[in-house]
DSSP file (Angstrom, degrees, kcal/mol; ACC not computed):
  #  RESIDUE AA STRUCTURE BP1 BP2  ACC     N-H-->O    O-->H-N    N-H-->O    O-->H-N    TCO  KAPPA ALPHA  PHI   PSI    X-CA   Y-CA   Z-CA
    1    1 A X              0   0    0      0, 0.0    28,-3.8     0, 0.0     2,-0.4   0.000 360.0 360.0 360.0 145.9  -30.4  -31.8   79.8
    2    2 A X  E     -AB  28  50A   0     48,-4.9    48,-4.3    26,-0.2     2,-0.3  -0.979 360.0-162.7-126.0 151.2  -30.5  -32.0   83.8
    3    3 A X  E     -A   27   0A   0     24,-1.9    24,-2.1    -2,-0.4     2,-0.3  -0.913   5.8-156.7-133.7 160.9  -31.1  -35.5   85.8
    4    4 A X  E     -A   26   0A   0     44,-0.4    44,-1.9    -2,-0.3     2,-0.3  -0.960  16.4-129.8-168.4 105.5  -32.1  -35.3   89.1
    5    5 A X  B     +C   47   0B   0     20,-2.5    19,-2.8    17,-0.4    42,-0.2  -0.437  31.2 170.5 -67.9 143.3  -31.4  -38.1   91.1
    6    6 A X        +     0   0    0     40,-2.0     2,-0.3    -2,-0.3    -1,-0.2   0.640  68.5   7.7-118.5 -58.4  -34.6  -39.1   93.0
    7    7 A X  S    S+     0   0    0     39,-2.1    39,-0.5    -3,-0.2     2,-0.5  -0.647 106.6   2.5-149.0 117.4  -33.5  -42.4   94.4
    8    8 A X  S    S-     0   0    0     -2,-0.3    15,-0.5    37,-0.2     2,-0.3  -0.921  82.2 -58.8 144.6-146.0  -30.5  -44.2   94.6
    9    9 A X        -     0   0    0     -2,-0.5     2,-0.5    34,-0.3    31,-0.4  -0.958  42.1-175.1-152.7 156.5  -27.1  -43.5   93.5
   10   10 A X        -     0   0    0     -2,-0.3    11,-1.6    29,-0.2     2,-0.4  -0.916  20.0-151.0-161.4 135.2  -25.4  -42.7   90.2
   11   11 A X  E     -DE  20  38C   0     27,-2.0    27,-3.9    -2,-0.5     2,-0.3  -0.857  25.5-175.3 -96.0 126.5  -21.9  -42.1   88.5
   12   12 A X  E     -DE  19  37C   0      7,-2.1     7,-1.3    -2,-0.4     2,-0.8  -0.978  13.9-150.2-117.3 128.1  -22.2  -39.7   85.4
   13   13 A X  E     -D   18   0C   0     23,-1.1     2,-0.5    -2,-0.3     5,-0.2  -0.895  10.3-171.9-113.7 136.9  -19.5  -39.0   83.4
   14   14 A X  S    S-     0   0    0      3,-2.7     3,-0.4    -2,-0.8    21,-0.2  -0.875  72.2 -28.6 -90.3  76.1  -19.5  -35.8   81.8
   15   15 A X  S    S-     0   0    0     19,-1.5    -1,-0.1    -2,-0.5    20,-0.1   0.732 129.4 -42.2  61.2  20.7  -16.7  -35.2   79.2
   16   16 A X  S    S+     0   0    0      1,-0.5     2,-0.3    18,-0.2    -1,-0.2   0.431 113.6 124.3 117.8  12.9  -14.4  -37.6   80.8
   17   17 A X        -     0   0    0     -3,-0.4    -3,-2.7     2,-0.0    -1,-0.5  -0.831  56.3-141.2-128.4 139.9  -15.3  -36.2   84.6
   18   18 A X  E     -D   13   0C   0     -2,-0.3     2,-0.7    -5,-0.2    -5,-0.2  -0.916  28.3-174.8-104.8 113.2  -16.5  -38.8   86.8
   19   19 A X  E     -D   12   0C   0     -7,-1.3    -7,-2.1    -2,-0.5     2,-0.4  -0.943  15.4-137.3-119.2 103.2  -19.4  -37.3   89.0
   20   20 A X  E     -D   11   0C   0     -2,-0.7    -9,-0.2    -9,-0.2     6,-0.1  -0.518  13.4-167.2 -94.1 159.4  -21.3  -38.6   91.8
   21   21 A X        +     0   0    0    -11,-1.6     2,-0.2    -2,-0.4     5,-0.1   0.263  10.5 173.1-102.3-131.7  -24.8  -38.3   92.4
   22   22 A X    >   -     0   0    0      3,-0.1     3,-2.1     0, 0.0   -17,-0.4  -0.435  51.7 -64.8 106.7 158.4  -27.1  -39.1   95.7
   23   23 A X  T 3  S+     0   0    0    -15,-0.5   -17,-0.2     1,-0.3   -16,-0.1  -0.512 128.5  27.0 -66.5 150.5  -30.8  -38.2   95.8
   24   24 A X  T 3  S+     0   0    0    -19,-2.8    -1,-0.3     1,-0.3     2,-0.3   0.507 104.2 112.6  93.0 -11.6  -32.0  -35.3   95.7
   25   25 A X    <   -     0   0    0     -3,-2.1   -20,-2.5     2,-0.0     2,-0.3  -0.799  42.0-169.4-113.8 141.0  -28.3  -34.2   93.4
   26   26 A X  E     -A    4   0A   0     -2,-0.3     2,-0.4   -22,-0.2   -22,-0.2  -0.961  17.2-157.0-146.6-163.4  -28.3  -33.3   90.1
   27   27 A X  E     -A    3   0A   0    -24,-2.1   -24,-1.9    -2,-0.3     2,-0.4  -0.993  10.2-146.3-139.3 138.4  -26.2  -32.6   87.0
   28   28 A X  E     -A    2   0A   0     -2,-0.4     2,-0.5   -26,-0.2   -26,-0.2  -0.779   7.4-154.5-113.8 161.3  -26.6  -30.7   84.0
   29   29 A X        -     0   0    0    -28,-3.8     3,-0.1    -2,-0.4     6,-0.1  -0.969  18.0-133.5-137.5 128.7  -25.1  -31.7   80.6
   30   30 A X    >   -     0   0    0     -2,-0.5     3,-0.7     1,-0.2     2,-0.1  -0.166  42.3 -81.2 -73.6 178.0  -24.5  -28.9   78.1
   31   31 A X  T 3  S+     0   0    0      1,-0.2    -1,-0.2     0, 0.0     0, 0.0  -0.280 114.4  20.2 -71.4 155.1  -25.7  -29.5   74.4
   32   32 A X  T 3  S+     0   0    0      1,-0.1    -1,-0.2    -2,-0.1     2,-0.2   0.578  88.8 132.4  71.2  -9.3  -22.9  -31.8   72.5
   33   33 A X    <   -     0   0    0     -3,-0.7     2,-0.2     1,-0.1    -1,-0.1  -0.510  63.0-112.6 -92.7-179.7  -21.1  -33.3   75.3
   34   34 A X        +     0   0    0     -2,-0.2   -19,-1.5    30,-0.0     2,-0.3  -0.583  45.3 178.7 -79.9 124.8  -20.2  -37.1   75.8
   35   35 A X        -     0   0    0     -2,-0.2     2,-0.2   -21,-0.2   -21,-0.2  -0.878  16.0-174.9-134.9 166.2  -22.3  -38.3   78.7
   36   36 A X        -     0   0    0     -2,-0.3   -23,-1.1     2,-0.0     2,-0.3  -0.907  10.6-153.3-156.4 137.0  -22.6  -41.7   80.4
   37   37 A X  E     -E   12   0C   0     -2,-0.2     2,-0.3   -25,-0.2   -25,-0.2  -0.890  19.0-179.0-112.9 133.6  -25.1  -42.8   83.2
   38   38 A X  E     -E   11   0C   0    -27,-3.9   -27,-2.0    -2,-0.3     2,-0.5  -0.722  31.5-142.0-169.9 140.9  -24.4  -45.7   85.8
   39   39 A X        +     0   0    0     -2,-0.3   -29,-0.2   -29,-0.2   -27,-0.0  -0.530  16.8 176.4 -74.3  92.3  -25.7  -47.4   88.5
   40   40 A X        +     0   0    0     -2,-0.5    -1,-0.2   -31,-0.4   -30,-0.1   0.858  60.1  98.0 -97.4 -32.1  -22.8  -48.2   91.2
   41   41 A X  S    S-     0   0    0    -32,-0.4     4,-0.1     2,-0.2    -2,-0.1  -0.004  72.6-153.0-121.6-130.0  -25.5  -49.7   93.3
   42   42 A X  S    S+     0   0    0      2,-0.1     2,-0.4   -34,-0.0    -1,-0.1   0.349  86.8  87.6-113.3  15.4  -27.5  -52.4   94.7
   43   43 A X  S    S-     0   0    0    -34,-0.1     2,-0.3     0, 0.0   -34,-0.3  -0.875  94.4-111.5-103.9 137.7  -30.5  -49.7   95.2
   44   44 A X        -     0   0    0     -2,-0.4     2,-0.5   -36,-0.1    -2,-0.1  -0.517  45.0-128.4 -57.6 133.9  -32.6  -49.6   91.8
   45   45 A X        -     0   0    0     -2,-0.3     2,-0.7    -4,-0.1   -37,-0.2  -0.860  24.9-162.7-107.7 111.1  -31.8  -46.0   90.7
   46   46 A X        +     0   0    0     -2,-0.5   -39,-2.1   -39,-0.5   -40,-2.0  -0.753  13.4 162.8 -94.4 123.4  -34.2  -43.4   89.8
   47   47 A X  B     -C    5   0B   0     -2,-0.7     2,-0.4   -42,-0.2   -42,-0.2  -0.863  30.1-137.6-130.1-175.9  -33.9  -40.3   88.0
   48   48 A X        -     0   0    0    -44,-1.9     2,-0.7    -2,-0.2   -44,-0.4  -0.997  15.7-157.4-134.6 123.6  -35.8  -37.5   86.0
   49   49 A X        -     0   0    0     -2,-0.4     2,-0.3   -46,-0.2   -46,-0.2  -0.787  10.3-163.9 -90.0 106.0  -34.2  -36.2   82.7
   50   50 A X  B     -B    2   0A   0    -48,-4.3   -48,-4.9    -2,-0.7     2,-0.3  -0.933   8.8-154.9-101.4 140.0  -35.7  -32.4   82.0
   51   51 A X        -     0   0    0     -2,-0.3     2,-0.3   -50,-0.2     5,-0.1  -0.750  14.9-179.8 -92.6 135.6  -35.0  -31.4   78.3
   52   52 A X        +     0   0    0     -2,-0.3     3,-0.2     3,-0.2   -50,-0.0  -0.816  37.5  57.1-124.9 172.5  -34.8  -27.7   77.4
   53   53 A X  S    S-     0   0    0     -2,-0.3    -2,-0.1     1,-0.1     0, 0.0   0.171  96.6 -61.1  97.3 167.5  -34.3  -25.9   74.2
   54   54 A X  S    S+     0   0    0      1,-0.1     2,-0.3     2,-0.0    -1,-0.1   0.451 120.1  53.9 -55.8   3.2  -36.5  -26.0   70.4
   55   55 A X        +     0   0    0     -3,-0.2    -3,-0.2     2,-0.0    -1,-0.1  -0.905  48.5 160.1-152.8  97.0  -35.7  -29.6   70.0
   56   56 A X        +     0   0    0     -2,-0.3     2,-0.2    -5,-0.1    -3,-0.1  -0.229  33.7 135.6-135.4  56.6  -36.3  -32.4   72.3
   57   57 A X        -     0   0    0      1,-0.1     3,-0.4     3,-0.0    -2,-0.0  -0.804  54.0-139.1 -98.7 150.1  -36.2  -35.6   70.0
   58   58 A X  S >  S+     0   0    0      1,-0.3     3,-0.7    -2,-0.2    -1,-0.1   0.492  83.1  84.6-102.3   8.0  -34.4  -38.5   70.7
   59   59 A X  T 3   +     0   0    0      1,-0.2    -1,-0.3     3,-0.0    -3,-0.0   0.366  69.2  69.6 -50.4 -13.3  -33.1  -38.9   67.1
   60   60 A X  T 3  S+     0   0    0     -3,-0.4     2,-0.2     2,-0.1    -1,-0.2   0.243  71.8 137.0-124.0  10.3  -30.6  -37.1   67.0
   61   61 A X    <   -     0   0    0     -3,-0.7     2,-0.7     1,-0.0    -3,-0.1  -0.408  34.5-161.9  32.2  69.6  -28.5  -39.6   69.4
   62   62 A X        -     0   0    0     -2,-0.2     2,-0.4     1,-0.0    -2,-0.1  -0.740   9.7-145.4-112.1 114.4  -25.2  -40.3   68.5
   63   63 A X        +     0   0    0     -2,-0.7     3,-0.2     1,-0.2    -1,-0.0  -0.396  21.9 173.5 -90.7 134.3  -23.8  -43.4   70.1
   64   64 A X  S    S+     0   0    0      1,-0.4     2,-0.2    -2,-0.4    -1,-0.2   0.991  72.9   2.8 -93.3 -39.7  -20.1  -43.1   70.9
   65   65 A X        -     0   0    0      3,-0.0     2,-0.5     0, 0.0    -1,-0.4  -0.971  59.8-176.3-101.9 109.7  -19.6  -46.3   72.9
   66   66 A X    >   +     0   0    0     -2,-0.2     3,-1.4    -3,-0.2     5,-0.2  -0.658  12.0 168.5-129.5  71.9  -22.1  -48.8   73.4
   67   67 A X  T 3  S+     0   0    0     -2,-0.5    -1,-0.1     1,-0.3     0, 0.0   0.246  76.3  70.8 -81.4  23.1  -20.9  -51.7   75.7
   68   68 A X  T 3  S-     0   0    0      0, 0.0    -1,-0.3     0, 0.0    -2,-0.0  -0.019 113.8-111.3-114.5  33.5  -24.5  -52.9   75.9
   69   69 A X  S <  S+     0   0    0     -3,-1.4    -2,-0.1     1,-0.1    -3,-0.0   0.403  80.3 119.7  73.7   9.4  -24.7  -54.0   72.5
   70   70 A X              0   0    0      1,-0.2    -1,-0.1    -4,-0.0    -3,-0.1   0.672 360.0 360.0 -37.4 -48.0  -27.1  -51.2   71.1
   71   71 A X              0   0    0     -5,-0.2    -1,-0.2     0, 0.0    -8,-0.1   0.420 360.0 360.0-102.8 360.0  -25.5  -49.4   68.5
């Protein structure tokens, strides 16, 4: 996956690496790693997730931590 910040701002961590994002930034996330998205501010934050590869289902979704009560 790559996200592409559009508007806002946005901490991703990547395998334990704390990243920040600005519009206009993006990030790519190999297949299999631990990823986490989050919104440090008080601007609504937009991004666009492009999927590659033979498989782009969201089934396959393995939640590692879920401190929004999801999983």
């Amino acid at each position: 996956e790559h996200w592409v910040v559009v508007n806002g701002t946005a901490i991703v961590e990547r395998d334990g690496e704390r990243i920040m994002l600005r519009e206009n930034e993006s990030v790519y996330l190999p297949l299999g790693c631990v990823h986490r998205l989050e919104n440090p501010g008080k601007i609504p934050l937009t991004l666009i997730e492009v999927q590659v590869g033979s498989y782009l289902g969201e089934d396959d979704i393995v939640r590692i931590e879920d401190t929004y009560g999801r999983a």
